[in-house]
N, C-alpha and C positions, 0 to 999 in steps of 0.2 A: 687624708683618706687612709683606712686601715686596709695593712696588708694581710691578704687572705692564703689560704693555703693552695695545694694544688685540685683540694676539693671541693674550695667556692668556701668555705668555710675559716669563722675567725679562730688565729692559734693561740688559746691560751695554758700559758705556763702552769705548773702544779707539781708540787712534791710531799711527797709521805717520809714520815718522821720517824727515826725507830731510836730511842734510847739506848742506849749499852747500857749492863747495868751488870753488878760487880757477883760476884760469887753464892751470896746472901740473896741473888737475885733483887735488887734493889737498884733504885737508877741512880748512875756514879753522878753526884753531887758534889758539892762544896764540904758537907758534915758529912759524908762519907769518903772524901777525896784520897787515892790510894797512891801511897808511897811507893816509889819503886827505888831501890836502892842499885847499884853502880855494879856488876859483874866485875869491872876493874878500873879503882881509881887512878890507875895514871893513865895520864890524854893519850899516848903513844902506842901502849897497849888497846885501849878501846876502839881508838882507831882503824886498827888493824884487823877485828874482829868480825867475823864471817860465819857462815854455814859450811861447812865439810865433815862433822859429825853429832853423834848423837847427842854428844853433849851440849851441843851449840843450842839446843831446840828451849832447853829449859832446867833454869835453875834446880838443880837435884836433891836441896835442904829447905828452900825454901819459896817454891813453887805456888799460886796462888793467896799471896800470903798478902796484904793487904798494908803491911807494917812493913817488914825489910823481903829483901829478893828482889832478882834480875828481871820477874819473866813471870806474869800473868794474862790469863782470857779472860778479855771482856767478853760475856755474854749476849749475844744477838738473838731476843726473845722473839722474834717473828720471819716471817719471811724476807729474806735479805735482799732479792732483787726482783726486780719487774719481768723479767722475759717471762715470754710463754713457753709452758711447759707443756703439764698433761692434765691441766683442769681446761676442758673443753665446754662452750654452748652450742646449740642449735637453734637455729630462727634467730632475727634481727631486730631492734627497736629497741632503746634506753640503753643504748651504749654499747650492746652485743653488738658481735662481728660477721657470726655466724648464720648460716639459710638454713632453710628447713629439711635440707640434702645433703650440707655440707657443714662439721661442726668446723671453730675457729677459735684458737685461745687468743687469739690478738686484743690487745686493749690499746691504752691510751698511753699506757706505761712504756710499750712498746712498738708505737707508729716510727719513733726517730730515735731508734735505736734503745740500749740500756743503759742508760746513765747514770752514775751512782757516785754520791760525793763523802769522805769522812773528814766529820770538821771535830776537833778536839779542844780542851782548855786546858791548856799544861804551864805549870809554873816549872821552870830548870835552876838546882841549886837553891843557896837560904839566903841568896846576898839581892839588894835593889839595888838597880841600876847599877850593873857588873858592869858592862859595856858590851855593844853586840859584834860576838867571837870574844872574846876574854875570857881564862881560863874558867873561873869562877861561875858563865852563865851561856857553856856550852852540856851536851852530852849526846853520845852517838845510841843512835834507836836501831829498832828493825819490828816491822809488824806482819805476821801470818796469819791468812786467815787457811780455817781446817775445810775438810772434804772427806763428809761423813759419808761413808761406804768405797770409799775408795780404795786398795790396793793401798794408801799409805795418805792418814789424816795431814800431814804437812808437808808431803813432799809429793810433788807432781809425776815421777820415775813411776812409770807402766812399762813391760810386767815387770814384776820383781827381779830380781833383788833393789833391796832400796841405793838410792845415789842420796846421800846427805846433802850434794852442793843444791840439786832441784826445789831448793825451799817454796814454797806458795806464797811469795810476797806478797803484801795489800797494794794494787788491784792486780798486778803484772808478777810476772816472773824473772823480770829483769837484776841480775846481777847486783846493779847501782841500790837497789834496795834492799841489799844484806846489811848495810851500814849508812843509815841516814844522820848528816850531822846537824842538829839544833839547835840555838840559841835562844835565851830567856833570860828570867829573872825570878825572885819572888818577893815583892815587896810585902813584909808583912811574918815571912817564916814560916816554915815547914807547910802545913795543912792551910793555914791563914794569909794562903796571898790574896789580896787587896786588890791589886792590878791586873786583872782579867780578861782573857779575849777569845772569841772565836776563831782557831784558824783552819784553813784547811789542809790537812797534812796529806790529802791523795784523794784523788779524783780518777772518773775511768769513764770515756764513753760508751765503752759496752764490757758490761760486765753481768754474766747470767751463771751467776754462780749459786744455785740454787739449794746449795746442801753443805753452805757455811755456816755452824751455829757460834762460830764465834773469832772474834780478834785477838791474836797472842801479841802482847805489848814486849816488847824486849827491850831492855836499860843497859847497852854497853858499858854506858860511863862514860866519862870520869863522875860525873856529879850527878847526887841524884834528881828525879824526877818525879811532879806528883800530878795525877791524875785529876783532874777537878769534874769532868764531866767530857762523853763524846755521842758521836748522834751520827749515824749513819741515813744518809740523804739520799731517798730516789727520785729521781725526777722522771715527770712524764709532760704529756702535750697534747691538750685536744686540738681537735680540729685535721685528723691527719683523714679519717674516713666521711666520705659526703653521705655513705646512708646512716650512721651511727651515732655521730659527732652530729647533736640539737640542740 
């Protein structure tokens, strides 16, 4: 027997697709896959490496550079989350929410919350099969997403003065994600790894961050990192409204 919602209605799954895509505005590919080179190749310095100022934010020589550098934005070419905002209907039927008294931005995107997933393909380092944690096929990340019009694009700190520790980490604000440590390989060499996968490097059940155009990759180090492709994942759920959901 299929289990129905609380509206008498079945719940089906669904997600919208949004490519990252690289400066050229183009979607990060395999044949455009972007290197990102090491802020500091020793483990012990990378390690340690954090948000407390300005300089943390981004490579100062060599910032969206596609070949060497710490610290590029993927580009997020559409609307990055599901919540409702301020595009409103009125009247109901094919999926509207709204009466003919009362408008309603609610959709489907947004019955069970804002869920939003970033899956990426990253190869770490030039070496296959380093071993996983072994120097060679480690490197410490950190990724922010901006907040255009805000009082301050990467740092959360209202009202000013800015606080550099307040980084906008991808999906939280949590500390633990000034310094994410990864392991990989690249079978194959630089641009041309072979061995490929989706993974998901962060996930958020609600997340309505409406006025993010894009994700800052940050490469601590020690070894570098390449970009092969990422995809920023919304999921939504019909079946949450009984007059809406047909």
């Amino acid at each position: 027997m299929a289990i129905l919602s609380s509206s008498g209605k079945h719940l089906n799954p669904f997600d919208l697709q949004i490519d990252l895509t690289d400066q050229s505005n183009e979607i990060i590919k395999k044949s455009n896959a972007i290197k990102m080179t090491p802020r500091s190749s020793t483990a012990s310095t990378s390690a340690g490496y954090g948000f407390s100022a300005a300089s943390d934010y981004a490579d100062p020589s060599n910032h969206n550079s596609s070949t060497t550098g710490w610290s590029y934005d993927l580009q997020i070419p559409c609307a990055p989350s599901g919540a409702g905002w301020y595009n409103q209907v009125y009247g109901g039927g094919s999926g509207r929410r709204g009466s003919a008294s009362s408008s309603s931005n609610g959709t489907s995107l947004n019955d069970y919350g804002n869920f939003a997933s970033l899956y990426m393909d990253l190869a770490v380092g030039e070496n296959p099969h380093p071993g996983y944690g072994a120097a060679l096929g480690i490197s410490h990340i950190a990724m922010l997403q901006n907040a255009a019009g805000a009082y301050f694009a990467l740092q959360y700190t209202s009202p000013p003065p800015v606080n550099y520790a307040h980084a906008r980490t991808v999906f939280d604000t949590s500390t633990d994600a000034h310094n994410i440590k990864i392991s990989g390989q690249n079978y194959g060499g630089g641009k041309n790894n072979n061995y490929r996968q989706w993974f998901c490097i962060a996930d958020r059940q609600s997340w309505a961050h409406h006025n993010a155009n894009y994700i800052r990759f940050i490469n601590w180090g020690p070894n570098n990192v390449y970009i092969h492709a990422a995809k920023l994942i919304i999921h939504g759920k019909t079946g949450g409204s009984s007059g809406a959901d047909n």
